[in-house]
RODO-2510 file (C-alpha; in nm, 4 decimals, decimal comma):
residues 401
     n   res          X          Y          Z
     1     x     0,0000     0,0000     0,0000
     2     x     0,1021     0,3174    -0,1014
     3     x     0,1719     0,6081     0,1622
     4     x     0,1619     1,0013     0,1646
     5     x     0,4575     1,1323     0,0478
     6     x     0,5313     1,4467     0,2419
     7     x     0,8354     1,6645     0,0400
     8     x     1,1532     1,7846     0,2438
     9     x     1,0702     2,1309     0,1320
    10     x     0,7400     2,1560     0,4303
    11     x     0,9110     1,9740     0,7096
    12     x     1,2398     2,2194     0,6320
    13     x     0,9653     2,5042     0,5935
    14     x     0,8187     2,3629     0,9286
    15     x     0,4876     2,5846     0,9045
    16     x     0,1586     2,5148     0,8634
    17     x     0,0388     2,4103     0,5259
    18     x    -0,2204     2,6064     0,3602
    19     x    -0,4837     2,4605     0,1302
    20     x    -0,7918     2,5724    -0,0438
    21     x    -1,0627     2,2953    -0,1671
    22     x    -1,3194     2,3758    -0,3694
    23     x    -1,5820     2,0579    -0,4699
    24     x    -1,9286     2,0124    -0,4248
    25     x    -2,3101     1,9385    -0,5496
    26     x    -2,2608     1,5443    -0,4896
    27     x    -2,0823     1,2991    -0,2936
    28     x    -1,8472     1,2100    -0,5614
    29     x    -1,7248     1,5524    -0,6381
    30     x    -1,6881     1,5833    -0,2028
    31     x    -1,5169     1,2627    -0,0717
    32     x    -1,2194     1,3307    -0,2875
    33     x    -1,1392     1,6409    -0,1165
    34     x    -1,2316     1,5241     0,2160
    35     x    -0,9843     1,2258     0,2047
    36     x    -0,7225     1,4202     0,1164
    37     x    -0,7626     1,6516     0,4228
    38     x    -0,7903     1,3617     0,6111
    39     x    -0,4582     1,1934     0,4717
    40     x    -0,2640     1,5134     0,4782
    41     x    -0,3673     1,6015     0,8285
    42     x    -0,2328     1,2580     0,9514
    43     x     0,0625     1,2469     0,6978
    44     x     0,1728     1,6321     0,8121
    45     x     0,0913     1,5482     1,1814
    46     x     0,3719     1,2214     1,1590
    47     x     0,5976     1,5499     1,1023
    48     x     0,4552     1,7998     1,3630
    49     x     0,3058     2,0053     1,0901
    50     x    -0,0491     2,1038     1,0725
    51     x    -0,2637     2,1709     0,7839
    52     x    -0,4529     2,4519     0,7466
    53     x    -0,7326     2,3969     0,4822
    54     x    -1,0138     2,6700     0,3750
    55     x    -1,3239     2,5049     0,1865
    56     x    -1,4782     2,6750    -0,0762
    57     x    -1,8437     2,5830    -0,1726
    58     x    -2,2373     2,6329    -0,2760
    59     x    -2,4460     2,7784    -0,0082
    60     x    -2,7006     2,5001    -0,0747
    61     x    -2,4476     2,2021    -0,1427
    62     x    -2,4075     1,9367     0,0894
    63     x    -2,0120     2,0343     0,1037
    64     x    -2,0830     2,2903     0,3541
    65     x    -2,2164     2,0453     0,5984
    66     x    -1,9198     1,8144     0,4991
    67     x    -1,6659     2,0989     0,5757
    68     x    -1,8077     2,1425     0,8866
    69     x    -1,8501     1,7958     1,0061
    70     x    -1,4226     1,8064     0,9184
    71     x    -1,3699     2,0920     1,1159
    72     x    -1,2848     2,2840     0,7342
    73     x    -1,3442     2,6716     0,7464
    74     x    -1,5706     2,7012     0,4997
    75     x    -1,7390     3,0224     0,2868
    76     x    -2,0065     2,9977    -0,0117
    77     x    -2,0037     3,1834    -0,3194
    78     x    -2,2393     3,2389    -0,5971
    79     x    -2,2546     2,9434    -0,8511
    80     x    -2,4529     2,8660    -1,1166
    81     x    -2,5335     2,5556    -1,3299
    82     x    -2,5537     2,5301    -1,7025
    83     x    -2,8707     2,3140    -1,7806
    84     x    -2,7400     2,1486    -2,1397
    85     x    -2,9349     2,0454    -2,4263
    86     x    -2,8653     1,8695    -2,7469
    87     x    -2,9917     2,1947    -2,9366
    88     x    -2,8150     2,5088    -2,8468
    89     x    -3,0838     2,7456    -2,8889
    90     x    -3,2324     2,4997    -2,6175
    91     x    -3,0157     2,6517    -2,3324
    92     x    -3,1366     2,9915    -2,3615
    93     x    -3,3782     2,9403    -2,0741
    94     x    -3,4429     3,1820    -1,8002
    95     x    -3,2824     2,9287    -1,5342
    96     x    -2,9082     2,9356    -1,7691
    97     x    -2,9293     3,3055    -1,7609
    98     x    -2,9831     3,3828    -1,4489
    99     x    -2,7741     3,1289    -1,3182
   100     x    -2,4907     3,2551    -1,6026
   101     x    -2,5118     3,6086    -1,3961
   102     x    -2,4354     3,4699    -1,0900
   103     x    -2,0862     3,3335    -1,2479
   104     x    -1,8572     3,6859    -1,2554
   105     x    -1,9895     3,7786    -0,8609
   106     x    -1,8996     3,4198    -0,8040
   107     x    -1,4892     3,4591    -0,9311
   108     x    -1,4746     3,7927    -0,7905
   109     x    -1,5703     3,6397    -0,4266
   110     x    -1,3335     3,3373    -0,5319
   111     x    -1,0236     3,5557    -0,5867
   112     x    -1,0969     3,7436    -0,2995
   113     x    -1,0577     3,4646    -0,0562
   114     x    -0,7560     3,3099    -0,2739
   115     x    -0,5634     3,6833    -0,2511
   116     x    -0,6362     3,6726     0,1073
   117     x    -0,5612     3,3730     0,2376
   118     x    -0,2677     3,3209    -0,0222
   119     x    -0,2801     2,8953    -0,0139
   120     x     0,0271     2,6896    -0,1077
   121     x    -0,1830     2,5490    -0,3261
   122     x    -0,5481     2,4822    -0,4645
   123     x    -0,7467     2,1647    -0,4758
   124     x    -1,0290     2,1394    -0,7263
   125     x    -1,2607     1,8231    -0,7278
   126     x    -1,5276     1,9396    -1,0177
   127     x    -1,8862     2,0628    -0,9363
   128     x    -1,9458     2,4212    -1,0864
   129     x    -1,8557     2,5551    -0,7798
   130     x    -1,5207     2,4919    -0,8722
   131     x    -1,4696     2,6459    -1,1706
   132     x    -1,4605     3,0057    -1,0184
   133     x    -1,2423     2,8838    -0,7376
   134     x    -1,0302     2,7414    -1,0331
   135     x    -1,0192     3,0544    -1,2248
   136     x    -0,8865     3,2145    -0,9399
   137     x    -0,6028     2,9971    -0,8562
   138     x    -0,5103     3,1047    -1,1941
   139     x    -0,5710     3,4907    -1,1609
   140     x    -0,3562     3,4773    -0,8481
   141     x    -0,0850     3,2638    -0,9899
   142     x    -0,1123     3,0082    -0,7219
   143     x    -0,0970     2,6523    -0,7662
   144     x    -0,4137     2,4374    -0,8929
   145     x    -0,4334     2,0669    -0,9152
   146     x    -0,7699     1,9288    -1,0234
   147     x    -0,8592     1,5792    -0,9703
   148     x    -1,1915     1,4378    -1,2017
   149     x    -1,3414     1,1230    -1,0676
   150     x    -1,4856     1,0068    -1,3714
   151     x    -1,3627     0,8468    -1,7429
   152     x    -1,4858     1,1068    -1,9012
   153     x    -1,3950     1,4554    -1,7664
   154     x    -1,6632     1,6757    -1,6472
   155     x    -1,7533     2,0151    -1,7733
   156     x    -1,7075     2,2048    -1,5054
   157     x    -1,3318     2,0066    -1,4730
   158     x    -1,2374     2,0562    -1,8683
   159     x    -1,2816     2,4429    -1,7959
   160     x    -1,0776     2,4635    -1,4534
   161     x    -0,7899     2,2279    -1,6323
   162     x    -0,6578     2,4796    -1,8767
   163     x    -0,5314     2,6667    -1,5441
   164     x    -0,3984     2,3404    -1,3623
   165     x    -0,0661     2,3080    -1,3003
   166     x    -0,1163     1,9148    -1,2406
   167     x    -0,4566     1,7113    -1,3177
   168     x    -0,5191     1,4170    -1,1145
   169     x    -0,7593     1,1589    -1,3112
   170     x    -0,9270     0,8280    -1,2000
   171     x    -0,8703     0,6412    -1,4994
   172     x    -0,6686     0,5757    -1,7553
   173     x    -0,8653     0,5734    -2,0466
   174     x    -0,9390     0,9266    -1,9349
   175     x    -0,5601     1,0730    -2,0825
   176     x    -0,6518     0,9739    -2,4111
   177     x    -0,9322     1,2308    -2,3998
   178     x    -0,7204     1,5281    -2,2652
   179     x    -0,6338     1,7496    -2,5314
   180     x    -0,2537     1,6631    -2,5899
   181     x    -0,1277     1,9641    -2,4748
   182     x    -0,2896     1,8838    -2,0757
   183     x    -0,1125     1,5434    -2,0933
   184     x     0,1410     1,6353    -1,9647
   185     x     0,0663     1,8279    -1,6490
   186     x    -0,1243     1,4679    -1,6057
   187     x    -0,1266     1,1411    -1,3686
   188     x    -0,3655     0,8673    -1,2674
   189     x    -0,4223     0,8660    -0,9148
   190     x    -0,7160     0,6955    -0,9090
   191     x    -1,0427     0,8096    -0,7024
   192     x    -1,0533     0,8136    -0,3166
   193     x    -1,2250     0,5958    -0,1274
   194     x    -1,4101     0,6878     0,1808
   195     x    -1,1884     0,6009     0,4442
   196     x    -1,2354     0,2320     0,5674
   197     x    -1,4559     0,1546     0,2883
   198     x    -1,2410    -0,1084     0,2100
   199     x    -1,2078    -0,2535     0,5441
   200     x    -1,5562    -0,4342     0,5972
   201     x    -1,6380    -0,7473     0,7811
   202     x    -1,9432    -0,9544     0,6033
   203     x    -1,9835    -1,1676     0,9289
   204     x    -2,0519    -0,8681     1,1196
   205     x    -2,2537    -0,7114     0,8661
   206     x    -2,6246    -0,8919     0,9563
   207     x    -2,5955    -0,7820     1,3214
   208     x    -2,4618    -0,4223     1,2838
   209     x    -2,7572    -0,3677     1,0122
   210     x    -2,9984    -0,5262     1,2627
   211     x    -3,1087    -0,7411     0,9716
   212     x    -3,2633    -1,0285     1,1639
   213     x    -3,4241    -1,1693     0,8412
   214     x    -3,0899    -1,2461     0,6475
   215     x    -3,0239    -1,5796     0,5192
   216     x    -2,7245    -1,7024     0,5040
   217     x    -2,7577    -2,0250     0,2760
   218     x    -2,8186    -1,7255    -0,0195
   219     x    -2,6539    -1,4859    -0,1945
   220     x    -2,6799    -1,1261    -0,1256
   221     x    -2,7749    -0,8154    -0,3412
   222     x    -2,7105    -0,4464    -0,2135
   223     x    -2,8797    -0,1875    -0,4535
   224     x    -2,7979     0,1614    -0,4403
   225     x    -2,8564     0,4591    -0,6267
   226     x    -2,6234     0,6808    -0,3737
   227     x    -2,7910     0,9131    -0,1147
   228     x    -3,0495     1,0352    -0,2433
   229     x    -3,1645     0,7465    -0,4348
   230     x    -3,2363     0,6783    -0,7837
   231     x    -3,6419     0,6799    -0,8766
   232     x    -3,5072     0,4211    -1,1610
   233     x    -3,3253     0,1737    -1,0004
   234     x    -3,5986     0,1717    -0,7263
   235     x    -3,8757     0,1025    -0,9912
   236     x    -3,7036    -0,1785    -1,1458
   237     x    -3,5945    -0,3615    -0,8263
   238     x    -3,9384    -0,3093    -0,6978
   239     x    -4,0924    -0,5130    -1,0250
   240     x    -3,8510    -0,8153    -0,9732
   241     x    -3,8469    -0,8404    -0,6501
   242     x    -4,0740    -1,1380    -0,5511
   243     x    -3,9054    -1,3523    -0,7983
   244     x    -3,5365    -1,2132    -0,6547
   245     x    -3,6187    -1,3079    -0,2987
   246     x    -3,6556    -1,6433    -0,3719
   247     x    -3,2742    -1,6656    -0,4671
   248     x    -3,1260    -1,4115    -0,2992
   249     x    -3,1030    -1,1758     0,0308
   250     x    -3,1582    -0,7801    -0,1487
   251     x    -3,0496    -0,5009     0,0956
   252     x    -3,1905    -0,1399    -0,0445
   253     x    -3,0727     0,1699    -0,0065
   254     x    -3,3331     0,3581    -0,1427
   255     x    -3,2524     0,6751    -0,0838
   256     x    -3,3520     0,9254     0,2136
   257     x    -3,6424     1,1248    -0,0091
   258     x    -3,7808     0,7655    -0,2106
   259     x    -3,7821     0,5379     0,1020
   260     x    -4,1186     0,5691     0,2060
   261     x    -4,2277     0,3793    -0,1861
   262     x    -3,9282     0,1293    -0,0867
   263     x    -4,1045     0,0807     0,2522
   264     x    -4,4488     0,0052     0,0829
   265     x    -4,3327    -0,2431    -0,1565
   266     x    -4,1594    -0,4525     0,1149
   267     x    -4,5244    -0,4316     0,2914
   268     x    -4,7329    -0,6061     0,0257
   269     x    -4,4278    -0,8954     0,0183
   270     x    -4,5537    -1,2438     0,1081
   271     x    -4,4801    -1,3033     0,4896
   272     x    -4,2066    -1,5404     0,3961
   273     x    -4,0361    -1,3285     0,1788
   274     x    -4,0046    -1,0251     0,3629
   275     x    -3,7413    -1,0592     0,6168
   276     x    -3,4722    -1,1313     0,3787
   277     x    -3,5525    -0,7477     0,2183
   278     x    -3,4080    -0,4754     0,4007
   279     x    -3,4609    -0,1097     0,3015
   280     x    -3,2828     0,2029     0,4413
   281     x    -3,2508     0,5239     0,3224
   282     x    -2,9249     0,5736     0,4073
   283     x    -2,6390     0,3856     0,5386
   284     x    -2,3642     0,4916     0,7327
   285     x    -2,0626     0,3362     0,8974
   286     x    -2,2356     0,0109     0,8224
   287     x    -2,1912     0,0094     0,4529
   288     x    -1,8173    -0,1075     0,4477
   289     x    -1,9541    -0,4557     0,6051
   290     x    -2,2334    -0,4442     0,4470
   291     x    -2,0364    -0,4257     0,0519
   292     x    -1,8264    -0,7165     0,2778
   293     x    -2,1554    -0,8713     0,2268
   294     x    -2,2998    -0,8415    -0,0659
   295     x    -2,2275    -1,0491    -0,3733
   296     x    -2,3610    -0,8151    -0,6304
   297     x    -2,4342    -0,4616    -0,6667
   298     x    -2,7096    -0,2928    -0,8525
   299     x    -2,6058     0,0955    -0,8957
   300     x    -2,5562     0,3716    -1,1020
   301     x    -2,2595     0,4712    -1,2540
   302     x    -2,0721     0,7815    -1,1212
   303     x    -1,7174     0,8275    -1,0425
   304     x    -1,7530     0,7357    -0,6878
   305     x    -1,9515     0,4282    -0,7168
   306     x    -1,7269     0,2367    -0,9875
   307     x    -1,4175     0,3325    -0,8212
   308     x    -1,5561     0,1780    -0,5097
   309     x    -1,6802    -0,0534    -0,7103
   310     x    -1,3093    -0,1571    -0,8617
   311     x    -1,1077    -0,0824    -0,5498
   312     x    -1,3253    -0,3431    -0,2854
   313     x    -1,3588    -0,5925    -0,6043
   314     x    -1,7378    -0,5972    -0,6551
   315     x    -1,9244    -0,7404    -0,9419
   316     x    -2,2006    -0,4966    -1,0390
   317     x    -2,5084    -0,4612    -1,2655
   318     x    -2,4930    -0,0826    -1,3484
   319     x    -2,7834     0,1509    -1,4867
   320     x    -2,6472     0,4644    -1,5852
   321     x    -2,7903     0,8085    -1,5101
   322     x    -2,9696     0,9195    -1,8875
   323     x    -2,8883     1,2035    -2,0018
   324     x    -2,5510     1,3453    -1,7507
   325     x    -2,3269     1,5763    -1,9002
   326     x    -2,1255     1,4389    -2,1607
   327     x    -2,2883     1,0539    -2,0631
   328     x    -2,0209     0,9720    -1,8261
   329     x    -2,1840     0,7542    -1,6374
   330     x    -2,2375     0,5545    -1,9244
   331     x    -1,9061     0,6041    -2,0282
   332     x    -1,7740     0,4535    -1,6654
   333     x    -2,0275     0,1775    -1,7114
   334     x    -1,8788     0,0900    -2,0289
   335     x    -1,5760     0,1242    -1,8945
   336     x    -1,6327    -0,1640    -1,6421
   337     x    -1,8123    -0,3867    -1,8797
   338     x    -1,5248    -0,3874    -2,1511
   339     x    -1,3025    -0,5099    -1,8642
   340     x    -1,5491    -0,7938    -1,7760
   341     x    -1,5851    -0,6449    -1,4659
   342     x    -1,9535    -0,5594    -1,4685
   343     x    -2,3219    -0,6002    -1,6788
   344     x    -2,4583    -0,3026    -1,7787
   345     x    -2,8371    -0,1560    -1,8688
   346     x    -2,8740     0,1391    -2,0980
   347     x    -3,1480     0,3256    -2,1791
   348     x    -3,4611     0,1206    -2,3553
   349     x    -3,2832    -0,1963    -2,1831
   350     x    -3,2931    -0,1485    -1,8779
   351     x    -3,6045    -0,3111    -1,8502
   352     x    -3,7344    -0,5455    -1,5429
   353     x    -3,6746    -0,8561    -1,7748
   354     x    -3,3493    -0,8058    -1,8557
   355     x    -3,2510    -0,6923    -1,5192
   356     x    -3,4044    -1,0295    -1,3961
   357     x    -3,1997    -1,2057    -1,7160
   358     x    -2,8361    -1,0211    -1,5686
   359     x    -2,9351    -1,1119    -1,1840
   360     x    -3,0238    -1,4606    -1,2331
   361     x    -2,7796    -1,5441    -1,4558
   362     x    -2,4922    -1,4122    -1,2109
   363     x    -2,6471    -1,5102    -0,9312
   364     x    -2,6577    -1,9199    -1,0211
   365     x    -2,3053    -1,8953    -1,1568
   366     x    -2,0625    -1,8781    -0,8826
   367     x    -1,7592    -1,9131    -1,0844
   368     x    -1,8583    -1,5848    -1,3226
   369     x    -1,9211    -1,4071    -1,0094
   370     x    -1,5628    -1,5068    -0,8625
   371     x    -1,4198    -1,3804    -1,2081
   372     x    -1,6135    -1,0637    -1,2258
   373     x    -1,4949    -0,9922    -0,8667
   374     x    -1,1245    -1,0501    -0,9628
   375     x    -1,1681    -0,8217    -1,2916
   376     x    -1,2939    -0,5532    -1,1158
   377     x    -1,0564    -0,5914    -0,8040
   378     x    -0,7883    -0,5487    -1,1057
   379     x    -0,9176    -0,1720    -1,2306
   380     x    -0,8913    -0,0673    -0,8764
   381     x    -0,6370     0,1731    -0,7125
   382     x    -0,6947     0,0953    -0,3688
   383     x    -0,3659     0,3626    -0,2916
   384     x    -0,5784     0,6706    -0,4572
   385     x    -0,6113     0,8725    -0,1490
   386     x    -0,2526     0,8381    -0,0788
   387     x    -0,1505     0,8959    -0,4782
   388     x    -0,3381     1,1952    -0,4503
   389     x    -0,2509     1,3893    -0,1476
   390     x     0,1079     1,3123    -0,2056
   391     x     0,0399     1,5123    -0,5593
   392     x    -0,1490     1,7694    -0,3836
   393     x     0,1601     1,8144    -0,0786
   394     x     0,3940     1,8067    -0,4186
   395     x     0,2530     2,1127    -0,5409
   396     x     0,2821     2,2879    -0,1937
   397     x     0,5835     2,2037    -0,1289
   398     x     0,6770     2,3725    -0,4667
   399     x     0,5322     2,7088    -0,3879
   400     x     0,6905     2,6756    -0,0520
   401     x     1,0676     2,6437    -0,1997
***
């Protein structure tokens, strides 16, 4: 296992290390930053140094709570999204232009805090957040790195990258679609797990879930569509689901605001069906043992999910998120499948029979499921969060000397 490199340049320096983060509007574009404060706290502490990190976010996006619950200093600025459409004259609606207004108020706040608080360096993880904070890492000729989390790099990350000094990426299909002059500011980290993600104990996983109902002479399906759910996924499961749980245990997370449908399905299950069908809308701690557990995943397909995916060595039936930006979560799907690694559902296939066809046939083929495991296992870059922050101390230690 790979561990934080910390340069000779900040333990000569022997002050604290400043870093800005900017990342937000999902988990995936979040964890990233967090783990890196995490590992550099503990990598700078082995040295008596301290980090000193300043979060920069959305007022509404669940990064401020995140920032907080680290113990981050954290400010919003104004952001705005760019709602896409296939026909250009499509994205003239009043939501793009008022949001587009809010985008120069939004740098000018950005380079305020960046000429302020001069950082070593600056941490982007993608959200449109970022891209101001981005710009002004630029403007104020300070160090950027920018780290994308999927195979396909985001919008708001293609923008930010023309600044970067170094771009982290997840994948390495992902280089070929940098333009070639951004190649070479750029290295495959890999995507950071949550810490002790990887860490999980299936044998405790029943009890700490409090799922009473679990058999263990079957296999075991977690389905996910990520915090707050996926309407989709939820659907599909929910019209298979009699026929699943009589071949397999299926733990749901259904997500916090779609729970309550989740909940009502499990209801009007047959009385000896229902205990092996769990249904939360979130998990916490518990979800390292409880991927421990499972033998197959039903998820989408973001950057955070197949890197988990790949680094804990789970096979996975993914349904990508129709339309995202650019597709990349059916680009990461694809991704997966190529490598044998995972069965995927796009579009006017994902249909209840054919998820039913994917499940079944994985589930009564132990051997496939062993391989798929060990594919996926093989994509993974379990040492991300160390790759990365070592990168990110790199570039500090730069402006430092």
């Amino acid at each position: 296992m790979m561990h934080v490199v910390v340069p000779q340049a900040l333990i000569d320096r022997g002050s604290p290390v400043r870093l800005v983060v900017s990342g937000g509007g999902s988990g995936g574009h979040t964890f990233p930053a967090v783990t890196v404060i995490r590992a550099a706290r503990v990598a700078l502490g082995g040295y008596g140094l301290a980090l000193d990190p300043f979060w920069v976010g959305s007022e509404g996006g669940i990064e401020k709570g995140i920032a907080e619950a680290e113990n981050v200093p954290f400010t919003a600025i104004p952001t705005g999204k760019l709602r896409r459409a296939r026909n250009p004259l499509a994205m003239l609606t009043a939501a793009n232009i008022k949001d587009a207004g809010k985008v120069p108020a939004g740098v000018g706040e950005a380079i305020s805090v960046v000429r302020n608080l001069r950082p070593d360096a600056v941490l982007c993880t993608g959200g449109y957040v970022s891209v101001p904070v981005g710009l002004a890492a630029r403007f104020c000729h300070r160090p950027l790195l920018v780290h994308e989390q999927t195979v396909r790099v985001g919008l708001a990350n293609r923008i930010t990258m023309r600044g970067a000094t170094r771009i982290a990426l997840s994948a390495e299909p992902s280089l070929e679609l940098l333009p070639e002059r951004l190649r070479g500011r750029a290295v495959v980290t890999g995507n950071p797990l949550r810490p002790g993600l990887g860490d999980g104990d299936a044998g405790e996983a029943p009890k700490r879930l409090g799922w009473t109902g679990w058999t263990p002479s079957l296999p075991t399906v977690y389905v996910t569509g990520g915090s707050l759910g996926a309407r989709q996924v939820n659907e599909l499961v929910a019209a298979i689901l009699p026929d699943l749980l009589r071949h397999a245990n299926v733990f749901h997370q259904a997500g916090s605001q779609l729970a309550d449908a989740a909940v009502a399905v499990a209801e009007r299950l047959p009385a000896d069906l229902r205990p092996r069908y769990m249904v939360r809308g979130f998990v916490g701690e518990e979800l390292a043992d409880l991927l421990a557990l499972a033998d197959v995943v039903i998820a989408r397909s973001g950057g955070g999910t197949v890197s988990e995916l790949t680094a804990i060595g789970k096979p996975s039936v993914l349904i990508p998120l129709i339309p995202t930006g650019g597709n990349e979560q059916v680009r990461n799907a694809e991704h997966l499948a190529g490598n044998g690694a995972a069965r995927v559902l796009i579009g006017e296939d994902a249909t209840p029979p054919r998820l039913a066809e994917e499940l079944f046939g994985l589930l009564g083929d132990r051997a496939r499921l062993a391989d798929m495991a060990a594919r996926a296992r093989s994509m993974g870059r379990p040492d991300a969060a160390a790759a990365l922050t070592s990168e990110v101390l790199t570039l500090c230690a730069n402006a430092a000397s």
